[in-house]
N, C-alpha and C positions, 0 to 999 in steps of 0.2 A: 081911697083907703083899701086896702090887702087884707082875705079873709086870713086870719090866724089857719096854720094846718093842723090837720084833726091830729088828737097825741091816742094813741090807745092807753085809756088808762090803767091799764094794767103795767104797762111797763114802768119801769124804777126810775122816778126822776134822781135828775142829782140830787137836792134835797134828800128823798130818803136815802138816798146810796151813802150819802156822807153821814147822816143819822145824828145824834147826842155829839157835842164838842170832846168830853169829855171818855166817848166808849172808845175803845181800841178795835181798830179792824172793822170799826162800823158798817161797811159796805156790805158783810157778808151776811148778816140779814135779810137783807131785801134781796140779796140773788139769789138767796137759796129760795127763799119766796115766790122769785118770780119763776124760776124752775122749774118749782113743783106745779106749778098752772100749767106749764107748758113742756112736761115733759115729752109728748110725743113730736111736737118741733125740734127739740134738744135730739131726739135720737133720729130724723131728718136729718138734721143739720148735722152732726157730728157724721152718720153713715154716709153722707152723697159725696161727691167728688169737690165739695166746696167747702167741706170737713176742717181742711186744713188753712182755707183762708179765714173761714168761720173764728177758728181756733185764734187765728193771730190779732183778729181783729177783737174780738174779744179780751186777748191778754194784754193789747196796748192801750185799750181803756181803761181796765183793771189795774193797770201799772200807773197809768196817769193820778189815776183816784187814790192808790195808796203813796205812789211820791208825794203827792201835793198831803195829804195827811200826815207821813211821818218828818217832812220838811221842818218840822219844830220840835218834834216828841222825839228825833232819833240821836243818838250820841252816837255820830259815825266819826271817832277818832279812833277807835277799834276791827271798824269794817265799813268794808264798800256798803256805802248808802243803796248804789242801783243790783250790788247782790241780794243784798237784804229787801229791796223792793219785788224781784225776781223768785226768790225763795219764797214769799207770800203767795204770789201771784202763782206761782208752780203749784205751792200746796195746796189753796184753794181749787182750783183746776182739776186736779188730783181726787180731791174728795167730793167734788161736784160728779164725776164720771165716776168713781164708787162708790158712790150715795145710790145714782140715777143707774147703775148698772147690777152693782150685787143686794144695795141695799132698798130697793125703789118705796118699801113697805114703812121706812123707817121716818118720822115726820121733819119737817126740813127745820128747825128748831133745835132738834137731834146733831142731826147731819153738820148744823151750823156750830152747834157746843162743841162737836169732834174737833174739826176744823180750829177754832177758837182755841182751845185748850190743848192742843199741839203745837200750832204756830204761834200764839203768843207764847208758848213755854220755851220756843226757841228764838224767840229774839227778847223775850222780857228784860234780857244782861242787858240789852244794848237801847233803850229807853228809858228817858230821863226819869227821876225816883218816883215821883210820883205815881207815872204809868204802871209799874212794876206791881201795884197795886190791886191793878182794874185785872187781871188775869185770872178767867174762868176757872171754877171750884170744880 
């Protein structure tokens, strides 16, 4: 029998990354979360020369997490599905490194409402009716 490997619990399982069936963009919760613990790794890792693999590796889990979420919720007869995956994945990104760079004071709850009620406001067209719904006030 094989010891299980230790998980830090801090980091975001799937479970939470994927969060409520029903929330839109559920993932972005728990990253901003786990961010804000670890901002001084984030600016490590973002500053060293590994910056950029860092970055890729991170956006192709991100990407995974939100295809596999909008795979049911997206009416892509009007646009490329993997744009629209992309565009998520970019703007989160975006305001992860604006949060953590001009705004680091501002709580990640905040940071996550910003985030939320920009890119849901730009793809809300393009999710089935219901979704259209769930988009932050």
């Amino acid at each position: 029998m094989s010891a299980k490997p230790s998980v830090n619990p801090n980091t975001p399982s799937k479970e939470r990354l994927v969060g409520e069936a029903d929330e839109p963009l559920r993932f972005s919760t728990a990253m901003f979360e786990h961010a804000a613990r670890y901002t001084g790794h984030f600016r490590t890792l973002v500053g060293g020369r590994g910056g950029v693999v860092a970055e890729n590796e991170i956006r192709q889990i991100l990407s995974e997490l939100v295809r596999e979420e909008l795979s049911a919720k997206l009416d892509d007869s009007a646009m490329s599905r993997e744009f629209v995956v992309q565009f998520v994945v970019s703007s989160f990104l975006t305001t992860l490194t604006w949060w953590l760079e001009r705004k680091p004071g501002l709580p990640p709850a905040q940071a996550d409402r910003t985030f939320r009620l920009l890119a849901l406001g730009g793809i809300a067209p393009l999710l089935c009716d219901e979704r259209r719904k769930k988009t932050p006030k």
